[in-house]
N, C-alpha and C positions, 0 to 999 in steps of 0.2 A: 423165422426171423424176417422182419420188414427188409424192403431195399430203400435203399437212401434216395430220395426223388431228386428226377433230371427235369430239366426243361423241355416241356413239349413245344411244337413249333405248331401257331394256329396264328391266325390274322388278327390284328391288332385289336385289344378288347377297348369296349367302351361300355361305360357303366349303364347298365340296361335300365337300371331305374332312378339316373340323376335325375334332377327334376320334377322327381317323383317327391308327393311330401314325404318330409321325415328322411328321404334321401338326399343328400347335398349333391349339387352338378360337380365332377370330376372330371380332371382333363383326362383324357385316354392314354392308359401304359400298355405298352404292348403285351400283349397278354402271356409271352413266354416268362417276365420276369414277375407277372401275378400267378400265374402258376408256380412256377417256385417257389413261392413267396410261402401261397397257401398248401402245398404239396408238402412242405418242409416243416410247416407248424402241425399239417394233422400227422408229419412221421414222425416228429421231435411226442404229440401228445401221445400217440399210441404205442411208440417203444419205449414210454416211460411207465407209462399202465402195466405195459406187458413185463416189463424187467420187475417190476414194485410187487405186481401181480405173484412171478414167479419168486422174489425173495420171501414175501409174504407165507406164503405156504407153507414153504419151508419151517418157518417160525411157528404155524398156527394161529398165525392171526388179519386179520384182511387188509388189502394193500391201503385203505385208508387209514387203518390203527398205526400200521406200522409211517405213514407219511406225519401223522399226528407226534410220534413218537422222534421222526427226525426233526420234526421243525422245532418240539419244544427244547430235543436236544443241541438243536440250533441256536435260538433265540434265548432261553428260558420260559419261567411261566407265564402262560397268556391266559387274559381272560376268556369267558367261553364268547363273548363278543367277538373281540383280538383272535378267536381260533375259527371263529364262523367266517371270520371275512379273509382271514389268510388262506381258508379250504373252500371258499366262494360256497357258503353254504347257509342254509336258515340255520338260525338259533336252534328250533325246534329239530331239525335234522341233528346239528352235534349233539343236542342234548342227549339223544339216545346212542350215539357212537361215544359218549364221555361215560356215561354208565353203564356200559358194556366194556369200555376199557376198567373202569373202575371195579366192578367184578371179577376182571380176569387180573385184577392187580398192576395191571399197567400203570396207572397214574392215580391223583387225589384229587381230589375237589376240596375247596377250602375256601368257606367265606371271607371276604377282603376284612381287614381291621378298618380301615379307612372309609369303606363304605360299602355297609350291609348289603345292598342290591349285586354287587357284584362277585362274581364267584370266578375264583383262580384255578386254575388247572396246571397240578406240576405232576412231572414224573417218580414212581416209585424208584425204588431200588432195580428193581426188577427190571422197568422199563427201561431206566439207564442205560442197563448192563444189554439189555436187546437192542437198541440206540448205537450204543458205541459198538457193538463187535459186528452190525449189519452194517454192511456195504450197500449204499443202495444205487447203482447203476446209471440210473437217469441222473440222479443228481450228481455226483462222480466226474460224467460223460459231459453233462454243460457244462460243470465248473473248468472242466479240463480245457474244453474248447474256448471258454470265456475269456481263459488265462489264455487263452492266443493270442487274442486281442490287447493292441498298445492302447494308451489310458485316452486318447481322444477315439479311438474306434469304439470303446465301451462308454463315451460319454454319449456320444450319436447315438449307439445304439440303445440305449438307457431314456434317451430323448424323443427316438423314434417311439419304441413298444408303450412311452406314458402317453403318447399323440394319440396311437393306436387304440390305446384301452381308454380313454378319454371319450374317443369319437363312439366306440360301441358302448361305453355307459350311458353315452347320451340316447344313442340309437335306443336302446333298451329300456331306457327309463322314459322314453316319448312311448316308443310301442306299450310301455304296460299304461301308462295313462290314456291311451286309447284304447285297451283294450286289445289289443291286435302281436302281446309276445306268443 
């Protein structure tokens, strides 16, 4: 089992490559609350792996079928676009996790009425029933924590992580246009 990341104490960080192109100049944060920062998001990603991982198993089936299986049980059904971009994943990558679930009876595939090109993804019976009586731990454990938070600390925090993921889609969509993800 992971441990929950503490603050290291190191002299105050400055961004080694502000300035740099494609990197923005930043004012410098002391580097014990960037470390926390980032220490807490790789233990939040990895003991969500590791719990999905170990429910997964159990089930016989891989911890991304089974996350597949909690979101649609979440949301309902998504297209396989709608599913590529909530699993941060190519098209061509779900395609073959959607017909490996569709084999093993997890879910359907189903041309849209509305519009041929696109194809819906909803859970079997089956899937459901694995859905609702999996507990899946990571997600559980943030909702838990989430619901800590009073409705202006989840509006900030809601505000921060879109700033967040904003600045590395940028980052990431300069670097593939140069060549250089």
């Amino acid at each position: 089992m992971s441990t929950r990341p503490t603050p290291t104490k190191s002299p105050e960080s400055k961004s080694s490559r502000g300035g740099e192109p494609g990197f923005p100049k930043v004012k410098a944060v002391p580097a014990p609350h960037l470390d926390l920062i980032i220490e807490t998001v790789i233990y939040l990603e990895s003991e969500s792996r590791r719990l999905a991982r170990e429910a997964s198993q159990r089930l016989g089936i891989t911890a991304t079928q089974l996350n597949v299986l909690k979101l649609l049980d979440e949301i309902g059904e998504l297209s396989l676009s709608e599913l590529s971009r909530r699993l941060a994943a190519q098209n061509s990558a779900v395609t073959g996790i959607v017909d490996r679930m569709v084999q093993a009876g997890l879910v359907v595939r189903e041309q849209s009425v509305s519009d041929r090109r696109v194809w819906r993804i909803r859970m079997t019976s089956r899937g459901a029933d694995i859905a609702k009586r999996t507990q899946v731990l990571p997600w559980d454990l943030l909702r838990g924590a989430l619901a800590s938070l009073d409705r202006r600390e989840k509006e900030q925090l809601v505000a921060i992580l879109e700033k967040v993921a904003a600045h590395v889609a940028r980052q990431v969509d300069q670097g593939a246009r140069h060549g250089t993800r």
